[in-house]
N, C-alpha and C positions, 0 to 999 in steps of 0.2 A: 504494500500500500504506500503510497505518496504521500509524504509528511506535508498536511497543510502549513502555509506558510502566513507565518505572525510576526508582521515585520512593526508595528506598531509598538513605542516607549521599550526595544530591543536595546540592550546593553550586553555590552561584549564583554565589559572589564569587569563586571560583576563579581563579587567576592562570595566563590561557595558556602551554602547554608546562611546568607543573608539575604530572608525573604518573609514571606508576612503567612500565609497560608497555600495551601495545593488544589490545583483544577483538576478532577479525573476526567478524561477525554474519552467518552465511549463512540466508536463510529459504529452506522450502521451496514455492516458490508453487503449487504443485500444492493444498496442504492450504491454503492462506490463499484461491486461488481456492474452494475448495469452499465459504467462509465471506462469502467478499466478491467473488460471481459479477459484479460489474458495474463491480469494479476497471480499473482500466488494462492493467495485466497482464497480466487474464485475457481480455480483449478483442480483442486486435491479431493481428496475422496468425502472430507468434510464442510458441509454450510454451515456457514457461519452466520450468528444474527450480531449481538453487539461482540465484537472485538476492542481491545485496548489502544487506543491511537497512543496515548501519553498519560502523567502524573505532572504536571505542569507544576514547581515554582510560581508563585505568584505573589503580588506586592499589592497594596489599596490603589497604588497609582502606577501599572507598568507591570513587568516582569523580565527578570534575569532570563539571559540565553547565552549559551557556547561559557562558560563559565572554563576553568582550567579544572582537567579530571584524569585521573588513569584509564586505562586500556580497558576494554570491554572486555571479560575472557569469554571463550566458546563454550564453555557449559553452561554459563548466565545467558547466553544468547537462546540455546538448547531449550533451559529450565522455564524459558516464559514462552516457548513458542505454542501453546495451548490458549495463551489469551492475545501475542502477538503472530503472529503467523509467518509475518512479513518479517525476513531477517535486515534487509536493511531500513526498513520502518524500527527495529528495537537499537539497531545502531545509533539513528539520526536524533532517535529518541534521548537516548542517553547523550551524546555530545553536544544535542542543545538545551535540553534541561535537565535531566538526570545530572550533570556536571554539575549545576548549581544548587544540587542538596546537601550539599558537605557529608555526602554520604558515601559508601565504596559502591559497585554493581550490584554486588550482590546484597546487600542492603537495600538498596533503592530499589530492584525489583520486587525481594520482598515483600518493598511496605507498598508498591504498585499493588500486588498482587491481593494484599491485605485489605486495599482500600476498593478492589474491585468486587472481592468477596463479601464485602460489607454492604454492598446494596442489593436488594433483591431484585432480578429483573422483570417486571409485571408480567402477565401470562402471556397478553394479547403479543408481547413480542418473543416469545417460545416457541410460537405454535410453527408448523409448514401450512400455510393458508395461502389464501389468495391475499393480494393486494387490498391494504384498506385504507382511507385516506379521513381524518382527524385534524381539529384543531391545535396547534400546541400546545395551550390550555391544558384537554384534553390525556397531552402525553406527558404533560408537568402534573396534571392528577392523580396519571395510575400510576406515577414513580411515588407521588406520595402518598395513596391508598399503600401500594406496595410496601413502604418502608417510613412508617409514621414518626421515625424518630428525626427523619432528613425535617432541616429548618426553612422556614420561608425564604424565597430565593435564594435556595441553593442547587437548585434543579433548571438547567439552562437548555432545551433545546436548540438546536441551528438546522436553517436548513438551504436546499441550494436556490440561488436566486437566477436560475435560469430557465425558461419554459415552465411547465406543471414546476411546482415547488416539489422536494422531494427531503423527506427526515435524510440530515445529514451528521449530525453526531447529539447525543445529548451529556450537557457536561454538569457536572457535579462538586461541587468547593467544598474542603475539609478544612478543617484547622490542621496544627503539624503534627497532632495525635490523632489524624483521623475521627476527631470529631465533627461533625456535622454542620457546617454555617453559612453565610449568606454569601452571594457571590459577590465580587468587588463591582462597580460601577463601569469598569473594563471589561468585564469577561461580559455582565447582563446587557451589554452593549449587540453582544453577540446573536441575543436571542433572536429567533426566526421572527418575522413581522406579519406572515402569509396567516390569511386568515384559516385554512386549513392545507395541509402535506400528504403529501401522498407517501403511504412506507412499501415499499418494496416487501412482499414474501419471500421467507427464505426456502429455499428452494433443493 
């Protein structure tokens, strides 16, 4: 998968593990495969519905990128391909923000992986169904039916803004313990505007 590109309040010279709270980036690969049919992803013997794009660093005002980090080793790369698929998606991942957790790989996956586990994914996006098409509203709802401890805006849908709208990741903001809270005024910037999205079936 193609690591979307967040070039907005981007610092380079960021000082690892200075940062205010984490965006969990869930894509949904069902709408990424409709775009990029010959991905990794959409390939292999498993469909995939949400996938891990990232664990984002993030600031009230901006967020650290490319921070100074050690080497990725190949078992960490190995150990997360279950939620990341895409081996240089968990690369890009890590040297542009996994670098800035003042954390090592294998740490920072972990607590990826921790914070991924920690939400429940509502049914409607489980299932192999057909194509159903939803307000965001609506997908900000059943994430918080789903997991009633998540906090008021902290649940971010996005989607894409060209032709038919189409669910394109929903993100999620924790504190640094993986606690549950509201997205910054940056990220909720993000949210989709469409008055209803169309989700791809996984297939």
């Amino acid at each position: 998968m193609s690591a979307s590109s967040r070039h907005r309040h981007r610092s380079s010279d960021a000082t690892p593990g200075e940062f205010d709270y984490y965006l969990l980036s869930l894509s949904w690969s069902p709408a990424f495969c409709l775009q990029s049919p010959s991905a990794a992803e959409c390939n292999g013997p498993r469909r995939f519905g949400f996938i891990v794009h990232g664990l984002w660093p993030q600031n009230e005002h901006g967020w650290p990128e490319n921070c100074a980090g050690s080497e990725l080793p190949d078992n960490v790369v190995q150990g997360i391909s279950d939620l990341m698929p895409a081996r240089g998606l968990v690369y890009h991942e890590w040297s542009a923000h996994g670098t800035c957790s003042g954390l090592d790989p294998a740490d920072f996956f972990a607590l990826l992986r921790r914070a991924y586990e920690s939400i429940a994914i509502p049914a409607p996006f489980t299932r192999r169904s057909g194509a159903i098409e939803q307000s965001p509203s609506a997908i900000t709802a059943a994430f918080f039916q789903a997991n009633p401890r998540l906090q008021p805006d902290s649940v971010v849908p996005t989607c894409s803004r060209q032709g038919a709208p189409r669910l394109r990741e929903v993100h999620v903001c924790f504190s640094r313990d993986l606690t549950p809270r509201a997205c910054s005024a940056d990220a909720l910037r993000e949210a989709c505007r469409a008055s209803s999205v169309i989700v791809p079936p996984i297939r």
